[in-house]
C-alpha positions as CSV (number, residue, x, y, z in Angstrom):
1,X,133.0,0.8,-20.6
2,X,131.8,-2.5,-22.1
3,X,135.1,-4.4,-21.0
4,X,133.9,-2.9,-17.5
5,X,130.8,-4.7,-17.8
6,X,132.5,-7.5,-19.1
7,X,134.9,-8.2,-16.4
8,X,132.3,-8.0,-14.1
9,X,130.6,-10.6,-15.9
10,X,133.7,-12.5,-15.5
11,X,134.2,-12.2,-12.1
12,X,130.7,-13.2,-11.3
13,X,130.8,-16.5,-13.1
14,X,134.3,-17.3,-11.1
15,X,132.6,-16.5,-7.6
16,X,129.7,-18.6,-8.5
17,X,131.9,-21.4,-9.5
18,X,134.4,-21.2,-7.0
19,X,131.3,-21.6,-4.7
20,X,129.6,-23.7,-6.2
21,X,132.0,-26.6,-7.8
22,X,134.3,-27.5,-4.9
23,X,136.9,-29.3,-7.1
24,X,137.0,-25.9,-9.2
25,X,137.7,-23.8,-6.0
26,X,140.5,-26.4,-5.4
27,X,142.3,-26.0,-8.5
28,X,141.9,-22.2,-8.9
29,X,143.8,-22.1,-5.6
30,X,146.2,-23.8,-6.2
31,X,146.8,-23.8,-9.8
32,X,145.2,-21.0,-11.2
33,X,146.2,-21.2,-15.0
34,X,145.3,-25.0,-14.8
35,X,141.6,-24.2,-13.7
36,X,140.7,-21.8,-15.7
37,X,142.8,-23.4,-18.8
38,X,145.5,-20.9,-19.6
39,X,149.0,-21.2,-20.1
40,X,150.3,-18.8,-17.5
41,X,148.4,-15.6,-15.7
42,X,148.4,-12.8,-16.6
43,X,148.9,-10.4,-14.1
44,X,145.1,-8.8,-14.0
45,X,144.4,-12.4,-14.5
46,X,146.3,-13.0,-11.0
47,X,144.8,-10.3,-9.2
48,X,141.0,-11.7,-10.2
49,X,141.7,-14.8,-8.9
50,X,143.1,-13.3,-6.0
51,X,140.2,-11.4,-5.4
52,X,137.9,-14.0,-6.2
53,X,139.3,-16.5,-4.0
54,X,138.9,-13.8,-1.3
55,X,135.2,-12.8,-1.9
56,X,134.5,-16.5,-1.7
57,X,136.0,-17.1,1.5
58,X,133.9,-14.0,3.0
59,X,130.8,-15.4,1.4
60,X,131.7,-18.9,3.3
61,X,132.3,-16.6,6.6
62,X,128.9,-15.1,6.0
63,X,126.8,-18.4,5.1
64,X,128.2,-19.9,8.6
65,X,127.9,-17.0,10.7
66,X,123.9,-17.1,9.3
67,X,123.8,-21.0,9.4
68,X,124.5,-20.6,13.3
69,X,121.9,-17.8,14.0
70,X,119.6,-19.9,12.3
71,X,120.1,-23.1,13.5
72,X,121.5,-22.0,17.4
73,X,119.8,-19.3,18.1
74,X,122.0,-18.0,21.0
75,X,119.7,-17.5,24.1
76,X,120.7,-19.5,26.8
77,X,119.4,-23.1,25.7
78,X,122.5,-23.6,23.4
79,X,121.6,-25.2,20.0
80,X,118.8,-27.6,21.0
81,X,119.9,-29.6,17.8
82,X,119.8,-33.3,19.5
């Protein structure tokens, strides 16, 4: 159960960096082994990064979606941002 927690742990560090390092996300797209400094995947190794890559592109999806509710607020005026 620890590995569990572990992985987890894992995959939570690689969302935050993929979101939050720009050249990161970059690299652990399109060279996964290079970015996170392995020889070659492994395949559960493969799948995470497939995942991750996909969390982070719903997270981006989300932050935008909010970004225009909060900065457009859609009500007939349009955006009002000058």
């Amino acid at each position: 159960m620890a590995k569990k927690r572990s992985d987890k742990r894992v995959n939570k560090e690689l969302v935050v960096r993929a979101l939050t390092e720009p050249r990161f996300r970059r690299e652990l797209s399109k060279d996964p082994a290079s970015a996170l400094k392995v020889k070659k995947l492994s395949t559960t190794q493969a799948h995470e990064v497939k995942l991750v890559l996909a969390m982070v592109k719903g997270i981006d999806r989300q932050i935008s979606g909010l970004a225009d509710e909060l900065l457009c607020a859609t009500g007939g005026g349009g955006c009002g941002i000058a």
